[in-house]
Structures are given as structure tokens and as C-alpha cells.
C-alpha positions as a Python dict, from the first residue, in 0.01 Angstrom:
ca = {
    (1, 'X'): (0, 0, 0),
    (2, 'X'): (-173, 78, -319),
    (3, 'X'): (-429, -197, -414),
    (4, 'X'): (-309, -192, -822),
    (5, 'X'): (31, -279, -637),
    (6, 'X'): (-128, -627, -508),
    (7, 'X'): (-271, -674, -855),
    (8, 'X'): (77, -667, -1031),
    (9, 'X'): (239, -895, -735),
    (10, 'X'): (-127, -1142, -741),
    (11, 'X'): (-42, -1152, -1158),
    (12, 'X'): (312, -1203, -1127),
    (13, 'X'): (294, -1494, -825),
    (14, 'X'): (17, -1656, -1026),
    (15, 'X'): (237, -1655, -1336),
    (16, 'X'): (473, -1839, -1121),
    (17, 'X'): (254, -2085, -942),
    (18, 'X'): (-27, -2223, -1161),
    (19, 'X'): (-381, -2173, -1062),
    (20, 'X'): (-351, -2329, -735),
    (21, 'X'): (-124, -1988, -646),
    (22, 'X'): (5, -2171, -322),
    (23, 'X'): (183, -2478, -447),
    (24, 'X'): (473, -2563, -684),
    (25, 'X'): (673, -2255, -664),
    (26, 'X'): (982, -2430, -640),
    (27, 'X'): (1181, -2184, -372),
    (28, 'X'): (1385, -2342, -107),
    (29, 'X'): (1234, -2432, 164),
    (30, 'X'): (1490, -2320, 390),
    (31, 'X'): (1409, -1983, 307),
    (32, 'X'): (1352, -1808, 625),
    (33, 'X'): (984, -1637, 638),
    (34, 'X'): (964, -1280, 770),
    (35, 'X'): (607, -1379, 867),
    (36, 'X'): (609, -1361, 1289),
    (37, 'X'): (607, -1798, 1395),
    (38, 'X'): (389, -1850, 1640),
    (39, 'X'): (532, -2183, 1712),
    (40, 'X'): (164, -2371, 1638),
    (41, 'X'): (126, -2699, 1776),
    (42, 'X'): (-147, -2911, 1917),
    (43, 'X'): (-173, -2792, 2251),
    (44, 'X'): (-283, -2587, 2530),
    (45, 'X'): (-136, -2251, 2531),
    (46, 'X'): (-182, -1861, 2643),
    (47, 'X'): (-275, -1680, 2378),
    (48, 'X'): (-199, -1368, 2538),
    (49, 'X'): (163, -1446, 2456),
    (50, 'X'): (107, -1447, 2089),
    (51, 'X'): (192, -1075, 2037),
    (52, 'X'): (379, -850, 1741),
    (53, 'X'): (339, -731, 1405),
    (54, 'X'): (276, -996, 1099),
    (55, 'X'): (475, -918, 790),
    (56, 'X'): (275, -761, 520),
    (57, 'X'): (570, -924, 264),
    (58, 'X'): (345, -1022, -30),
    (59, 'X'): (640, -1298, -106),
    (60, 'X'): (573, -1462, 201),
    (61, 'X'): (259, -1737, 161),
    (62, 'X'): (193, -2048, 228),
    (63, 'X'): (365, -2313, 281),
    (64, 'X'): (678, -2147, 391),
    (65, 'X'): (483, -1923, 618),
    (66, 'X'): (435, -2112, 921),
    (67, 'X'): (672, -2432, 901),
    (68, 'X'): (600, -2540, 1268),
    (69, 'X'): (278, -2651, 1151),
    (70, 'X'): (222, -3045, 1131),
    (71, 'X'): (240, -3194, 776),
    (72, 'X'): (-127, -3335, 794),
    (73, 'X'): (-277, -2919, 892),
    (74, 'X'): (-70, -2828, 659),
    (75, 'X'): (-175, -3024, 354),
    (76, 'X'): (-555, -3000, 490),
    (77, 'X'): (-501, -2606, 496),
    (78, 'X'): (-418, -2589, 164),
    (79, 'X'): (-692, -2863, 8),
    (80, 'X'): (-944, -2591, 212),
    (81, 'X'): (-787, -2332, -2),
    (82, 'X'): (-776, -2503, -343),
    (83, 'X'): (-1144, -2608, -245),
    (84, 'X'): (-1285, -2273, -154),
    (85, 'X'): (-1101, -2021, -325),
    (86, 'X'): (-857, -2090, -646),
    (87, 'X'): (-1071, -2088, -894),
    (88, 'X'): (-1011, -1741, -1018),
    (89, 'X'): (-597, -1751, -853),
    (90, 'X'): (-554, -1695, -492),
    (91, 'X'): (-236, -1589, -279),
    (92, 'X'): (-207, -1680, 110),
    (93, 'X'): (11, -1425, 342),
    (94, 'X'): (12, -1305, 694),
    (95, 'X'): (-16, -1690, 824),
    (96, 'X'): (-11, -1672, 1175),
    (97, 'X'): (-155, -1901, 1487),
    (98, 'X'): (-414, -1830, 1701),
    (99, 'X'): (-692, -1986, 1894),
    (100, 'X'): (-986, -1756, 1710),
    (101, 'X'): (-1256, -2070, 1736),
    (102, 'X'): (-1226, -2060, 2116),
    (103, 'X'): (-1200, -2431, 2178),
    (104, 'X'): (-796, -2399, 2341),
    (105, 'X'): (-631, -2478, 2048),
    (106, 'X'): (-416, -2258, 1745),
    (107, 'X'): (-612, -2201, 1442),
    (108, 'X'): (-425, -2155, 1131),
    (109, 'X'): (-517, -1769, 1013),
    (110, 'X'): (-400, -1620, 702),
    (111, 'X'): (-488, -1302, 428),
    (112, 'X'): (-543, -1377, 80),
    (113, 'X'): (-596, -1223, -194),
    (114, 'X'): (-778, -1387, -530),
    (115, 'X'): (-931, -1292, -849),
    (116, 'X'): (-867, -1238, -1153),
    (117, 'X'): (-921, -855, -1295),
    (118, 'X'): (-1129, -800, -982),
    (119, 'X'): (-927, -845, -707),
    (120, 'X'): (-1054, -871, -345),
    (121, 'X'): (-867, -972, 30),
    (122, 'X'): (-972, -1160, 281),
    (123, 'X'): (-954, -1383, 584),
    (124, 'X'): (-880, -1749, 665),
    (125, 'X'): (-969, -1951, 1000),
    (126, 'X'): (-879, -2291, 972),
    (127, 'X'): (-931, -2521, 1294),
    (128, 'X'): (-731, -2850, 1270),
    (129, 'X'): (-952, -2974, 1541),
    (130, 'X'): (-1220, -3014, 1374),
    (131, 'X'): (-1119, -2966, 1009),
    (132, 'X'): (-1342, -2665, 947),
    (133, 'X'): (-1230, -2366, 770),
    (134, 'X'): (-1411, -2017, 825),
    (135, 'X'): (-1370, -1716, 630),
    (136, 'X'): (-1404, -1356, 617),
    (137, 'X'): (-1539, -1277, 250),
    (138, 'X'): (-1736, -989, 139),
    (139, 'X'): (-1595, -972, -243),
    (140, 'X'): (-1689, -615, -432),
    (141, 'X'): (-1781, -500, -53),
    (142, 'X'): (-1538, -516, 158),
    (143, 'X'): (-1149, -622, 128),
    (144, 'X'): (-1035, -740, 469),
    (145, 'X'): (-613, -789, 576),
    (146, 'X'): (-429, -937, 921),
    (147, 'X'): (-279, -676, 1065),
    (148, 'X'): (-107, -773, 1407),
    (149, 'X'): (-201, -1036, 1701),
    (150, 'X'): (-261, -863, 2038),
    (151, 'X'): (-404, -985, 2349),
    (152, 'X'): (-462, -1309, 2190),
    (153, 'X'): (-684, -1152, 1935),
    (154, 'X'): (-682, -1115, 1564),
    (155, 'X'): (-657, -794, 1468),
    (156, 'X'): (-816, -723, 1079),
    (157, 'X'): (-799, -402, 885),
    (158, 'X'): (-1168, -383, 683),
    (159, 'X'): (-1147, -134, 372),
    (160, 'X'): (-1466, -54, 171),
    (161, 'X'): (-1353, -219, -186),
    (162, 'X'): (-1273, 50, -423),
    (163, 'X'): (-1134, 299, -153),
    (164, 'X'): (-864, 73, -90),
    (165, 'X'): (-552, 344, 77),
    (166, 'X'): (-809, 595, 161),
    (167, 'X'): (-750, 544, 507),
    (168, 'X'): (-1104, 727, 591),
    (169, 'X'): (-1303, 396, 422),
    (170, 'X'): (-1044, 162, 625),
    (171, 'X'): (-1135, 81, 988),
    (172, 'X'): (-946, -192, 1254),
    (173, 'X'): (-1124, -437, 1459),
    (174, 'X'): (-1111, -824, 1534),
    (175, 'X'): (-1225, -1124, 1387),
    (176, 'X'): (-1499, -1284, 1635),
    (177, 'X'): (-1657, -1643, 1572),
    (178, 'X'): (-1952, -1671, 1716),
    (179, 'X'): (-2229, -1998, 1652),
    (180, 'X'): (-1986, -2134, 1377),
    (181, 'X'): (-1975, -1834, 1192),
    (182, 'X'): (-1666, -1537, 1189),
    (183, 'X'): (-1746, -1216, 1203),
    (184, 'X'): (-1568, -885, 1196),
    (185, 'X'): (-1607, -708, 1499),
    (186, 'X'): (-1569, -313, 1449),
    (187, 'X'): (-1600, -247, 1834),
    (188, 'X'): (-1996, -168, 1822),
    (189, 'X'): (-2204, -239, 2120),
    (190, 'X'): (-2428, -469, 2034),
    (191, 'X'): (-2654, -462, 2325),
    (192, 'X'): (-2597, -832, 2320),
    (193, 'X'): (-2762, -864, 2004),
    (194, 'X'): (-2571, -1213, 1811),
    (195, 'X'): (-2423, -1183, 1505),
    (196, 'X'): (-2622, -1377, 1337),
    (197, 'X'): (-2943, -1220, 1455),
    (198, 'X'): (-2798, -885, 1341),
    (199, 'X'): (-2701, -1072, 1010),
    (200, 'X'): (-3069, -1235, 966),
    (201, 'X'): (-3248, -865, 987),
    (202, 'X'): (-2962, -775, 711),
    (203, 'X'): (-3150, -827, 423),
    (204, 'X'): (-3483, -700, 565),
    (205, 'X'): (-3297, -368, 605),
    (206, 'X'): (-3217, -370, 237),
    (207, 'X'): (-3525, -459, 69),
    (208, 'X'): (-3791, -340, 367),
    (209, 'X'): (-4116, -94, 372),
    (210, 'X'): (-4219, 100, 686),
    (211, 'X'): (-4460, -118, 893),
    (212, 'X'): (-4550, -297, 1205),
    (213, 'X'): (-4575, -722, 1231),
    (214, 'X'): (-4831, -693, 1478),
    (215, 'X'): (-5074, -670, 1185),
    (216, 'X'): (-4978, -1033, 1088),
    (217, 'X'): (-4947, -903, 727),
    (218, 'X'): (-4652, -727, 731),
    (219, 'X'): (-4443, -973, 427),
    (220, 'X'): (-4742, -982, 207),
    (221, 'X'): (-4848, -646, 197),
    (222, 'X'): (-4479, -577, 52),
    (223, 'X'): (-4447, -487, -314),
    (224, 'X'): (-4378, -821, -482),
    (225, 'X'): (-3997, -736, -625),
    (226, 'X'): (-3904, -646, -238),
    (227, 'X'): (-4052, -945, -115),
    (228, 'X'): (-3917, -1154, -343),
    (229, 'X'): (-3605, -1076, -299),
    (230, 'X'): (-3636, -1104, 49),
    (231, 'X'): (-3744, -1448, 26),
    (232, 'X'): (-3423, -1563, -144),
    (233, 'X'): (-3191, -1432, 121),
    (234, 'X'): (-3461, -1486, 391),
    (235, 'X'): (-3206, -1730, 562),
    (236, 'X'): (-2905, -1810, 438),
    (237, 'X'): (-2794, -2112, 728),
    (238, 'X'): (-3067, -2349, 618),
    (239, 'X'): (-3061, -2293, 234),
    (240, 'X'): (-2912, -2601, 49),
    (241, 'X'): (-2760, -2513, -276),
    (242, 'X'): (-2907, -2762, -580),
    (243, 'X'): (-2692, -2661, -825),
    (244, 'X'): (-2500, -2374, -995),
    (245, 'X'): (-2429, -2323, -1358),
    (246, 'X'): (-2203, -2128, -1553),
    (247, 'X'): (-2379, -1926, -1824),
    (248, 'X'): (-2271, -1719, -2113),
    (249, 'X'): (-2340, -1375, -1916),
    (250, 'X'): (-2471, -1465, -1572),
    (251, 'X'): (-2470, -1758, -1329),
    (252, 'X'): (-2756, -1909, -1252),
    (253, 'X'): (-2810, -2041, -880),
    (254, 'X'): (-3042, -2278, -789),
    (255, 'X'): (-3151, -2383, -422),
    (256, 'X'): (-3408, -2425, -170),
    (257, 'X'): (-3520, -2463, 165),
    (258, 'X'): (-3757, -2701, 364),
    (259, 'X'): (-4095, -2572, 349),
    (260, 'X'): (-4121, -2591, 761),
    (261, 'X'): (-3815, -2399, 832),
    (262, 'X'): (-3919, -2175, 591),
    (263, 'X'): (-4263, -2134, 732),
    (264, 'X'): (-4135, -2135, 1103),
    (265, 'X'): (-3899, -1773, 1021),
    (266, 'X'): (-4238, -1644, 848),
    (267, 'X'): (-4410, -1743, 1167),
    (268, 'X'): (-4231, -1648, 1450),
    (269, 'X'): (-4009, -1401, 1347),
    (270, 'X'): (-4177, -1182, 1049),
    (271, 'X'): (-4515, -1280, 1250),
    (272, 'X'): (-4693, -1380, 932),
    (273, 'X'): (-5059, -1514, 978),
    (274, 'X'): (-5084, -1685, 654),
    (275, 'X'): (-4761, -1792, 502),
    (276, 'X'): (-4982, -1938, 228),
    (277, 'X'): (-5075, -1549, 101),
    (278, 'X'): (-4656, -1500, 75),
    (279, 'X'): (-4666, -1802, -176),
    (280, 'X'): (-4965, -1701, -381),
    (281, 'X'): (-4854, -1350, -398),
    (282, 'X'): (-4484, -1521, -555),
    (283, 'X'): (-4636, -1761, -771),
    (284, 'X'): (-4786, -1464, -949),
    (285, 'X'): (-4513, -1282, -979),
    (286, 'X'): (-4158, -1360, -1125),
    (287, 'X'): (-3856, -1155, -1249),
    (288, 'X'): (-3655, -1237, -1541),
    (289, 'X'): (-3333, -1305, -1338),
    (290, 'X'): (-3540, -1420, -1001),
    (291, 'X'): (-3781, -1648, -882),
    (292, 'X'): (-3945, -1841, -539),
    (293, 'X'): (-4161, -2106, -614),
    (294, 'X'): (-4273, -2445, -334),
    (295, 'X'): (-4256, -2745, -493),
    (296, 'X'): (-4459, -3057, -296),
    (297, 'X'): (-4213, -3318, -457),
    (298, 'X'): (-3995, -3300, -135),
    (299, 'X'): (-4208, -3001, 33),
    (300, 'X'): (-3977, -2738, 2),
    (301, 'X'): (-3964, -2329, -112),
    (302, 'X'): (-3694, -2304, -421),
    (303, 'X'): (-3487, -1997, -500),
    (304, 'X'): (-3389, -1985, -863),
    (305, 'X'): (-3189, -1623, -988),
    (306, 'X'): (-2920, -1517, -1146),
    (307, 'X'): (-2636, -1456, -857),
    (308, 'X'): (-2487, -1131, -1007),
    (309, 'X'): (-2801, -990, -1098),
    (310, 'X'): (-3044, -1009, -816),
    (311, 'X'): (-2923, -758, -606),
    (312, 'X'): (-2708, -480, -604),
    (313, 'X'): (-2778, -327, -261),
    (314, 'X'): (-2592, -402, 44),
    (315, 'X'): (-2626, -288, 445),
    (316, 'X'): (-2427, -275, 714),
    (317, 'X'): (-2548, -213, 1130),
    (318, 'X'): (-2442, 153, 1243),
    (319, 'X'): (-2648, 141, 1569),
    (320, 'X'): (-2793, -124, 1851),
    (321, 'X'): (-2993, 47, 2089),
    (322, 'X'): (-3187, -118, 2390),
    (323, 'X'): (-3481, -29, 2607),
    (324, 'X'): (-3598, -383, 2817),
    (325, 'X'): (-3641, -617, 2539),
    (326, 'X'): (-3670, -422, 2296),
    (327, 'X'): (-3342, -315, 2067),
    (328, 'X'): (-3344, -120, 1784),
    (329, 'X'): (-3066, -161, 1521),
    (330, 'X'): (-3004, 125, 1261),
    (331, 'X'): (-2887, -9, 911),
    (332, 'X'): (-2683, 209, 673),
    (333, 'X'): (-2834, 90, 336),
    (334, 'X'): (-2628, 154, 15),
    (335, 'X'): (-2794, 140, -312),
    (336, 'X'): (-2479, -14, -523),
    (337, 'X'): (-2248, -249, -331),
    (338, 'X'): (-2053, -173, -623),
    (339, 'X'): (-1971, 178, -592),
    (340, 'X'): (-1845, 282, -281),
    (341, 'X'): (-1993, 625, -306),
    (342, 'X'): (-2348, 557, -412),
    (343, 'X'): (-2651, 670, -247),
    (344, 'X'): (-2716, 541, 112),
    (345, 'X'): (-3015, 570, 392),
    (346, 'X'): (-3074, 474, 751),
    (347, 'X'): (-3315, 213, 774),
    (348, 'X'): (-3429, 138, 1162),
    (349, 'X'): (-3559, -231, 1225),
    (350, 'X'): (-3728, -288, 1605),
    (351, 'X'): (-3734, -641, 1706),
    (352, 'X'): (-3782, -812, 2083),
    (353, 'X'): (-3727, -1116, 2251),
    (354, 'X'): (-3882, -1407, 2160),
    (355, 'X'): (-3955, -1782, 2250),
    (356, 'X'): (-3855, -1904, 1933),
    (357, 'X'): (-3476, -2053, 1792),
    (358, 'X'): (-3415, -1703, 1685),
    (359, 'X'): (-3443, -1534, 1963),
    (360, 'X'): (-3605, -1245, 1865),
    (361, 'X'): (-3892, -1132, 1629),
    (362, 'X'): (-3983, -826, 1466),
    (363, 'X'): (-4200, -516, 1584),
    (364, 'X'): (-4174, -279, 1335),
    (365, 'X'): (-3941, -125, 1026),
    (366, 'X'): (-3883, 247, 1005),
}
């Protein structure tokens, strides 16, 4: 289906439901979904049996999509959604249950698709249990859709955003959770690589120079607008956001992490001698829509930039190879995660095993 279609039915439903887009719509709500019921409830169940196509009806969204679920998921489903994702209009379809979270209960998992003028699809995990919601979000990157459940997994179409119906730029594989995080799983062997260790080497991929870490100077021998960058996206699960505000042309992100954890992925992963040459090299330098400063009033490194500026490059892993414990992992780096046809380049990142609470460390970027 044509992704200007969705736009005109996202409009339209919007028109209809306020803001929220999945409240207040007034239909009956004996109206009988086309969505596949799953039959959700609270307990123990093969998942195997959840099986057959979901309905790709963009009418069909919450709440009349799954009315087996308990009032109190139901209502703390949608606050999830008005929380995370109605600011710019969202619409909920494809609601199905399944146990994605792997703790032997149904999770609530639906499509969406919000904006307004740019419109993107994604992915909702919601577990009940434990009141957590989990999504699969790569706006401008990637739009991602339910398509079926089989074999007790959640099967997700992934289309590069812009190429939306060219079905060469559209791929199926799952949706994996993996140390509280969900994935998209394309059906690469990993080499039993995590996600998140594959995620963490990411942005190293995208803003990296050819060298070894063995020479303990690896960071700070980086041009300063590479390592900078870097730095802000160095690790994403221990970054506390301060504040965000809404300017006239960009928004400006504040936020900042503590000075040890910092210091400890410098250390043992990037195998840094002197973390305190990274921060003299960053005090010196400074962009107009970037900056990494410490600050000893509660000893931590702050990242202050301008969200939609910063960076406009994105990566994605093409390759995992192993030999003992030693893996290396191919990135495809694209120059414009904006246009879907801009210019792109391998970028190979070694890493091993590691005593650490990565994992892993890095050898050497090629």
C-alpha cells in the first residue's frame, strides 16, 4: 500500500479523533474488528498457537482492536501511547497478543503510525506485567509494520523510509527483546554478539578513523568534530536527559552522564589511557549546534546540541564474523539518514572479549 495512502487515512482519522488519535471516536463498540483476537488474558499459554494473518484495515485501532483485553491494560496501553507518542497525532492498528518479553505472559503489540507532514510506522510492546512499554522507532530511517504471528513470533516488515512500496528497500524479520530493549531481528548471525553490544559500536561506525586501541590513544587522536560527536551518543542507556526545549528552528537537548560511567566505557572498552586528554581536547573545541563539557557540581560529562542538527549519518550491521574471541562486525554507513539513496561505505570495527560489563572491547577500526 502506497505510503501517501496512510497519510490521507492518518489526516482523515486525526480529523476525527483529536490529537490523542486513539480515543473519542464515538463508533459502536460492538463493531466487530477484522483485526485476528488472540483471546489475551493473564495467563500461561502456548504461543505457538497464536498463528494467522493480522488485518492491515487502517480503520481498525485501538480500543476496538483487541476487546478481550482487561479494562486496567487497556487504559494503561493507551496512557503509554498518549505519553510516548501523540504529540504530533498517532494511529494504533494491527493489535495483536503475544508473549514478545519472554516472561509467559501476552504482551499487547500493535503498528502505528504518527506525525504530522512527516509520517513514520512503527512498533508497540506493551507488557502488563510489569507496565513497561517497548518500541520499535527509527523515525526518517526506517518505517516498521506487523505483518502476521507465526510460531509464536512477531513477524515485522522494516522499509527504509522514503522507499516505502519498493519492495527491494522492504525486508521481513521478528521483533526480539533482548536486556530490556526490542530489536528487529533481520535473520543475521550474530556470532552471539548482543544487541546492544552491536548497538554500542553503532555510532563508532559512523563517526570512526582507521586505528588500533592498543595504542591507548585511539579517542583522542580523533579529529575533534568526530569525537565529539561520538561522545554524545557514546552510550545512550546511562544518559539522563536534563531537559529539552522547543526553539524557533531547532530543539535543543540537554543531558549528561556520571563522570565514572563515562570514564569506565573510555577505559575498558575504547581502552583510553587518559580520559582526562578526551576532556581537554573537548573543552577546546565546540560546535555551534554541539557541545561536551564535565561539570564537578555533581561530577558528571554534559551533552548539550541541537537534536536535528548534530548528525545526519546513520549505520546499520551487514556482517558478524568470528575467529576465537575475536568478531568482526561490518557496518554499512550512510551519509544522510535522510535520503535513502545517499552515499554509503563499509566500515569494519574488531572488538574481543572482555572482563568488563560490556563484554567486549575494541581492537581496531578499519
Amino acid at each position: 500500500m502506497k505510503k501517501r495512502f496512510w497519510a490521507v487515512v492518518l489526516s482523515s482519522v486525526l480529523l476525527l479523533a483529536g490529537c490523542g488519535g486513539i480515543t473519542g471516536d464515538g463508533r459502536d463498540e460492538n463493531t466487530d474488528p477484522t483485526v485476528l483476537d488472540y483471546g489475551f488474558d493473564s495467563e500461561l499459554h502456548n504461543s505457538d498457537d497464536a498463528s494467522g494473518a493480522v488485518s492491515d484495515d487502517p480503520l481498525v485501532y485501538y480500543p476496538y482492536a483487541f476487546n478481550s483485553v482487561p479494562d486496567d491494560a487497556k487504559a494503561e496501553f493507551a496512557e503509554y501511547v498518549h505519553k510516548n507518542l501523540t504529540l504530533m497525532g498517532t494511529m494504533v492498528f494491527n493489535v495483536c497478543q503475544l508473549d514478545v518479553t519472554g516472561d509467559g505472559y501476552d504482551d499487547i503489540c500493535a503498528s502505528y503510525f504518527t506525525g504530522s507532514g512527516i509520517v513514520t510506522s512503527g512498533v508497540i510492546v506493551y507488557d502488563p506485567q510489569v507496565k513497561q512499554g517497548y518500541r520499535l522507532d527509527d523515525r526518517e530511517m526506517y518505517d516498521y509494520t506487523i505483518e502476521d504471528v507465526t510460531g509464536g513470533k512477531l513477524i515485522v516488515k522494516r522499509s527504509r523510509y522514503g522507499l516505502y512500496g519498493e519492495q527491494e528497500n522492504s525486508i521481513t524479520g521478528t521483533a526480539a527483546f533482548e536486556d530490556g530493549e526490542l530489536f528487529f531481528d533481520a535473520g543475521l548471525d550474530r556470532m552471539g554478539v548482543p544487541y546492544k553490544v552491536l548497538k554500542m559500536f553503532n555510532i563508532l561506525a559512523r563517526h570512526s578513523e582507521s586505528g588500533y586501541a592498543a595504542s591507548g590513544n585511539y579517542l583522542s587522536s580523533m579529529e575533534p568534530d568526530d569525537l565529539l560527536l561520538l561522545m554524545i551518543g557514546i552510550d545512550r542507556e546511562k544518559t539522563e536527559l536534563v531537559h529539552a526545549v522547543d526553539g524557533d528552528e531547532y530543539d535543543s537537548m540537554l543531558e549528561k552522564i556520571p563522570y565514572d560511567d563515562w570514564e569506565n566505557i573510555v577505559r575498558d572498552v575504547y581502552m583510553e589511557e587518559d580520559p582526562a586528554i578526551l576532556l581537554e581536547k573537548l573543552d577546546e573545541y565546540s560546535r555551534d549546534d554541539a557541545t561536551v563539557y564535565y561539570s564537578s557540581d555533581d561530577d558528571c560529562i554534559y551533552m548539550d546540541y541541537k537534536y536535528t542538527m548534530y548528525d545526519s549519518s546513520f549505520a546499520e550491521v551487514s556482517d558478524v564474523c568470528k575467529d576465537g574471541d575475536i568478531y568482526v562486525i561490518t557496518y554499512e554507513v550512510y551519509a544522510q539518514y535522510y535520503n535513502p539513496k545517499s552515499e554509503s561505505w563499509p566500515v569494519r570495527i574488531t572488538i574481543e572479549k572482555a572482563d568488563n560489563e560490556f563484554g567486549y572491547r575494541l581492537v581496531g577500526v578499519e
